[in-house]
Chimera marker file (.cmm) of the C-alpha trace (Angstrom):
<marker_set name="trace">
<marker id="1" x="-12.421" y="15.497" z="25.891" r="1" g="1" b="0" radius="0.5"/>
<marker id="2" x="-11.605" y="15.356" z="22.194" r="1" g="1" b="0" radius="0.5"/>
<marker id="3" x="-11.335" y="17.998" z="19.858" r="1" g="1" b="0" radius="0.5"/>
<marker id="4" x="-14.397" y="17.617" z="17.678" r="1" g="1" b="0" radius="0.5"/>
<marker id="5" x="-15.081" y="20.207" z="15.028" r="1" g="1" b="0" radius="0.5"/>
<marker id="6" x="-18.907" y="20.248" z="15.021" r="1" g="1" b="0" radius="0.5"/>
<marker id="7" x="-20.811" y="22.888" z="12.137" r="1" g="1" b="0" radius="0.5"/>
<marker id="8" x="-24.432" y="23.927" z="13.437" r="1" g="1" b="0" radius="0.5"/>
<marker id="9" x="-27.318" y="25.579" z="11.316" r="1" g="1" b="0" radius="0.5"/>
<marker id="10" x="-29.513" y="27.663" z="14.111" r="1" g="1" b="0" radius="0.5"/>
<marker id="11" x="-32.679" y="28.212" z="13.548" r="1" g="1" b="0" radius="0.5"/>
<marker id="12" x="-34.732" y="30.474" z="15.053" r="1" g="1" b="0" radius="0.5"/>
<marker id="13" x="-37.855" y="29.303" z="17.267" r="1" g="1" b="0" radius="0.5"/>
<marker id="14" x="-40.546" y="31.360" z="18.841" r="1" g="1" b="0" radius="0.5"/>
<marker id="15" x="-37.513" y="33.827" z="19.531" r="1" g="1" b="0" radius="0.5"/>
<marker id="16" x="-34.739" y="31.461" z="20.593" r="1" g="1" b="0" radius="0.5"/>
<marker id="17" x="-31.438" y="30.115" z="18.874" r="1" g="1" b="0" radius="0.5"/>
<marker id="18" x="-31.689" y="26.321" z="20.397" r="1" g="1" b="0" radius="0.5"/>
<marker id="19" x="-28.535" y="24.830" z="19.976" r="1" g="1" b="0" radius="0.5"/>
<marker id="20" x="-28.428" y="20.888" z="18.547" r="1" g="1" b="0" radius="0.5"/>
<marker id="21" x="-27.394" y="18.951" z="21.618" r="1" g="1" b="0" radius="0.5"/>
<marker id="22" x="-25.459" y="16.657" z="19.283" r="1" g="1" b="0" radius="0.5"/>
<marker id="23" x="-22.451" y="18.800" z="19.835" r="1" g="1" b="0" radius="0.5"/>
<marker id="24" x="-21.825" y="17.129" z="23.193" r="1" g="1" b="0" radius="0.5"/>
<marker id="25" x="-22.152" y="13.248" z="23.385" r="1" g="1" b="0" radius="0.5"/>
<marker id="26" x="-23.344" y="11.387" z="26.998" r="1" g="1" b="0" radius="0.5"/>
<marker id="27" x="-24.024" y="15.199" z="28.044" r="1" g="1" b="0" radius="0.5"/>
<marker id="28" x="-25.263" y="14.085" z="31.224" r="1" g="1" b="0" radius="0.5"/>
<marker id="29" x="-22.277" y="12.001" z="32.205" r="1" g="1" b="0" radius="0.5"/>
<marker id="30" x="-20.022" y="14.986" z="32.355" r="1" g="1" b="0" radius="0.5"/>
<marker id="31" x="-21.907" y="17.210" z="34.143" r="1" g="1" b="0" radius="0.5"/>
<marker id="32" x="-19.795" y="19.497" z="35.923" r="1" g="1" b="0" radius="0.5"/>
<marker id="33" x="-16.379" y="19.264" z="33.401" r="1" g="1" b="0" radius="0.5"/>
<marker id="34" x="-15.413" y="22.179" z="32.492" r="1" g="1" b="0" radius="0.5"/>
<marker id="35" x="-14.700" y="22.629" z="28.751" r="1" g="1" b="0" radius="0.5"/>
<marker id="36" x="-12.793" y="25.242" z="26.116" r="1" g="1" b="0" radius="0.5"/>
<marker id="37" x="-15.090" y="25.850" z="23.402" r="1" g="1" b="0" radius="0.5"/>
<marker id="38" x="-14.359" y="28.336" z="20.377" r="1" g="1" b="0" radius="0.5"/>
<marker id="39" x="-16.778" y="29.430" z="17.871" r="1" g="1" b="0" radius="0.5"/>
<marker id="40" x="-16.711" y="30.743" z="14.351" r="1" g="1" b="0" radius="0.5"/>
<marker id="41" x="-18.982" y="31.972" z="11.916" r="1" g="1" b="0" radius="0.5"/>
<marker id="42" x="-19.820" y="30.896" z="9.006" r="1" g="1" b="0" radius="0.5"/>
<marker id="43" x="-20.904" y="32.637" z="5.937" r="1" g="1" b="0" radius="0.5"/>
<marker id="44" x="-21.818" y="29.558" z="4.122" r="1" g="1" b="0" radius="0.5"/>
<marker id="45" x="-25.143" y="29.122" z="2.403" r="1" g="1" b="0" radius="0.5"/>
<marker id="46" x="-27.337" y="26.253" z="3.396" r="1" g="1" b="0" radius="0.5"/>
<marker id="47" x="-30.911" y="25.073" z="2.742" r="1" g="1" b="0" radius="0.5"/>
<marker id="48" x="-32.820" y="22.827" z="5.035" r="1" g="1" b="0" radius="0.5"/>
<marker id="49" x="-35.009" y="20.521" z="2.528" r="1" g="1" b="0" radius="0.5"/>
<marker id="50" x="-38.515" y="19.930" z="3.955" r="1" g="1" b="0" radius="0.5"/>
<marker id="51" x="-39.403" y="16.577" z="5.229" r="1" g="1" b="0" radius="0.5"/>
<marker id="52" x="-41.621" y="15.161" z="2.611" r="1" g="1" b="0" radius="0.5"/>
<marker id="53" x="-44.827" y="14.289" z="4.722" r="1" g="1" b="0" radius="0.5"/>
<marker id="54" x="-45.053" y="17.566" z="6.062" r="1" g="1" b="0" radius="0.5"/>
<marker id="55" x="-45.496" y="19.250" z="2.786" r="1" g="1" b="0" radius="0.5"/>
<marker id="56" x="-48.105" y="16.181" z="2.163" r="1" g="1" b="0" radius="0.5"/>
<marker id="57" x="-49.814" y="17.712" z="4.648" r="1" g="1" b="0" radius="0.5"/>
<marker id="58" x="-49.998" y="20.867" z="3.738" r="1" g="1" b="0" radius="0.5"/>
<marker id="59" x="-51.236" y="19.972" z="0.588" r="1" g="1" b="0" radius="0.5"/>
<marker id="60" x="-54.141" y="18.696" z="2.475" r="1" g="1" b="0" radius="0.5"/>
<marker id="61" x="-54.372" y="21.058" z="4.875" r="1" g="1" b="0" radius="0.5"/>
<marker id="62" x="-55.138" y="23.493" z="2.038" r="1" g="1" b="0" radius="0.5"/>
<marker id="63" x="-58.082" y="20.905" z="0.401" r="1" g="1" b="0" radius="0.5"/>
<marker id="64" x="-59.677" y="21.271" z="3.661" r="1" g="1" b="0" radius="0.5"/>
<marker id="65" x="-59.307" y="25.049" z="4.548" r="1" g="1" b="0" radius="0.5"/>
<marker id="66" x="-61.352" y="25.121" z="1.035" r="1" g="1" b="0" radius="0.5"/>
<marker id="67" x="-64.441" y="23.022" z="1.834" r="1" g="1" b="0" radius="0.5"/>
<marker id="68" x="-67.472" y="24.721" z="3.099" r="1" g="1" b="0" radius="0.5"/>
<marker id="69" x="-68.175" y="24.830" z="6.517" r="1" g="1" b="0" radius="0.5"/>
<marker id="70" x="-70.638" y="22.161" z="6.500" r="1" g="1" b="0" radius="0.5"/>
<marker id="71" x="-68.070" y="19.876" z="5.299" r="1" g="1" b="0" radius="0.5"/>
<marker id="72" x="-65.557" y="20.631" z="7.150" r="1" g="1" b="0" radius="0.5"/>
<marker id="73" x="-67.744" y="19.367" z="10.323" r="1" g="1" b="0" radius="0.5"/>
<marker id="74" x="-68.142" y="16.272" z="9.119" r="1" g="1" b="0" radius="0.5"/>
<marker id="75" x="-64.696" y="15.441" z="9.746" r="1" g="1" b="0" radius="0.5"/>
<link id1="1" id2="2" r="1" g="1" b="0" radius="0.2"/>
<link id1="2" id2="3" r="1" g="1" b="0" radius="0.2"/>
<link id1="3" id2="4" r="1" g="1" b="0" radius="0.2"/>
<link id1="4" id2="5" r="1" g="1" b="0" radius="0.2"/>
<link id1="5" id2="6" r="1" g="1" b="0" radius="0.2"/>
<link id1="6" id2="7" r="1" g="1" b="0" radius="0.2"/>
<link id1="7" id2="8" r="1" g="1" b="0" radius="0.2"/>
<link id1="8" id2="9" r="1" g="1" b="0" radius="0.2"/>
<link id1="9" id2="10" r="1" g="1" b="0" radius="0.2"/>
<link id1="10" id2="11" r="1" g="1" b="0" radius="0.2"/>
<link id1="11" id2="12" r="1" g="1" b="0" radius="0.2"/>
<link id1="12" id2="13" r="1" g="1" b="0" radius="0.2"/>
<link id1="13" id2="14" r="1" g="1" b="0" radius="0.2"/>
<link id1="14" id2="15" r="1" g="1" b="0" radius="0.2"/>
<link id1="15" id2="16" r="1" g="1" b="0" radius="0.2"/>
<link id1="16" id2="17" r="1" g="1" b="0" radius="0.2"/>
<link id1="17" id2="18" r="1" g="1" b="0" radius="0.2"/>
<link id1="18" id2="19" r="1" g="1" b="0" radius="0.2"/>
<link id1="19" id2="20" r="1" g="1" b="0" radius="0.2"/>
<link id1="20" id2="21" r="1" g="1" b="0" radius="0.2"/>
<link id1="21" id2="22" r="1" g="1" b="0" radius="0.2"/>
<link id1="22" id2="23" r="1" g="1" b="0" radius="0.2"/>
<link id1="23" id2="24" r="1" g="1" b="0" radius="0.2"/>
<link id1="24" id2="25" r="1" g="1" b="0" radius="0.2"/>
<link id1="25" id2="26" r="1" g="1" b="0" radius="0.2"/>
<link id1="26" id2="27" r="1" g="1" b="0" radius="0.2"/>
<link id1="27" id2="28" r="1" g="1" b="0" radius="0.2"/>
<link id1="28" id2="29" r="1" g="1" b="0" radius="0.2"/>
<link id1="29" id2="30" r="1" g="1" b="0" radius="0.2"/>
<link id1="30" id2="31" r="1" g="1" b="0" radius="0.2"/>
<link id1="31" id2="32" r="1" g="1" b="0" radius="0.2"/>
<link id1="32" id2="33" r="1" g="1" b="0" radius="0.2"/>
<link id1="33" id2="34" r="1" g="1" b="0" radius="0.2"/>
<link id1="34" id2="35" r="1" g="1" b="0" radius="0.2"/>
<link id1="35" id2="36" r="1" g="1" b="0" radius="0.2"/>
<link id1="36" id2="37" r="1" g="1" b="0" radius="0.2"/>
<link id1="37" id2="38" r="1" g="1" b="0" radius="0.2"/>
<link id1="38" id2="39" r="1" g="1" b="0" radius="0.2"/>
<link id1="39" id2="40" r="1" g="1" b="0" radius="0.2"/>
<link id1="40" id2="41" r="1" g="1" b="0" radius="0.2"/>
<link id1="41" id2="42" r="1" g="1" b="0" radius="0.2"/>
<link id1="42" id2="43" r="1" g="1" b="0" radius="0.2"/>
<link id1="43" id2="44" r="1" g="1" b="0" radius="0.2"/>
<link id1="44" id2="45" r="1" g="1" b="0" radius="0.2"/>
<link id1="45" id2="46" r="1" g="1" b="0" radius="0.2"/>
<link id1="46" id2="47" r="1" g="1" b="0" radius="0.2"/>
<link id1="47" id2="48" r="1" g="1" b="0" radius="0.2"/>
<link id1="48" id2="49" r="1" g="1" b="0" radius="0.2"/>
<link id1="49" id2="50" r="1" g="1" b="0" radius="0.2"/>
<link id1="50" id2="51" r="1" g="1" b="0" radius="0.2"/>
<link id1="51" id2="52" r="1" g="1" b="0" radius="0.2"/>
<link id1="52" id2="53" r="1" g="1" b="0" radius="0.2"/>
<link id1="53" id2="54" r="1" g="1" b="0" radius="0.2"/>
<link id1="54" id2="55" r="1" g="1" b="0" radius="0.2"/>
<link id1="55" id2="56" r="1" g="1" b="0" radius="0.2"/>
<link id1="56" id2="57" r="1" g="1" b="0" radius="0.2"/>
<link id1="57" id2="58" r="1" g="1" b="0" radius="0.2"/>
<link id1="58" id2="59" r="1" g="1" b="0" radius="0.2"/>
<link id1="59" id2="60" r="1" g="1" b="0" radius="0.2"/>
<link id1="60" id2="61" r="1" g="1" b="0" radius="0.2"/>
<link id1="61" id2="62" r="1" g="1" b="0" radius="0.2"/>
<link id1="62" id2="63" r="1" g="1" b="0" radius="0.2"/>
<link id1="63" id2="64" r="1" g="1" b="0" radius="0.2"/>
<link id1="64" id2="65" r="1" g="1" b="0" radius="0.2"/>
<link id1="65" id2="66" r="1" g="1" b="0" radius="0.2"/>
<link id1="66" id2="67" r="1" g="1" b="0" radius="0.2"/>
<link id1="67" id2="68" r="1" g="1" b="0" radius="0.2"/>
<link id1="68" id2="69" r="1" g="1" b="0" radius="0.2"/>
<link id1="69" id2="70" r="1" g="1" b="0" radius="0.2"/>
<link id1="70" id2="71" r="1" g="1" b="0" radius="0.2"/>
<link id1="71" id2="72" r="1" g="1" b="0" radius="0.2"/>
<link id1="72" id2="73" r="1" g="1" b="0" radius="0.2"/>
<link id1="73" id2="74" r="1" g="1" b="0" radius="0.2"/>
<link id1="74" id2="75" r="1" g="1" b="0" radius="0.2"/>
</marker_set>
């Protein structure tokens, strides 16, 4: 194994802290190696930009959640 410094942003999900499985390449090959691993915190701010198309569809999410119930069955 290498020394690899690695920083990961956690972010919560439906009450879990899933880890980025970057941290560890070809995972499965070394199954059963047994590793050192030290962690740190860090107090660093960071924002996670939105991915573009999803806030395209919200924006028309929120056109439809508008349009009277008739409408809305037609789609």
């Amino acid at each position: 194994m290498t020394v690899k410094e690695f920083r990961q942003t956690l972010v919560g999900y439906k009450g879990d802290w899933p880890l980025n499985h970057r941290i560890l390449d070809h995972s499965p090959k070394r199954i059963g190696k047994k590793l050192e691993i030290s962690l740190t915190v860090d107090h660093d701010k960071r924002t996670v930009q939105p991915f573009e198309p999803w806030l395209e569809l919200l924006k028309e999410l929120e056109r439809f959640n508008r349009l009277p119930p008739s409408l809305k069955k037609e789609f």
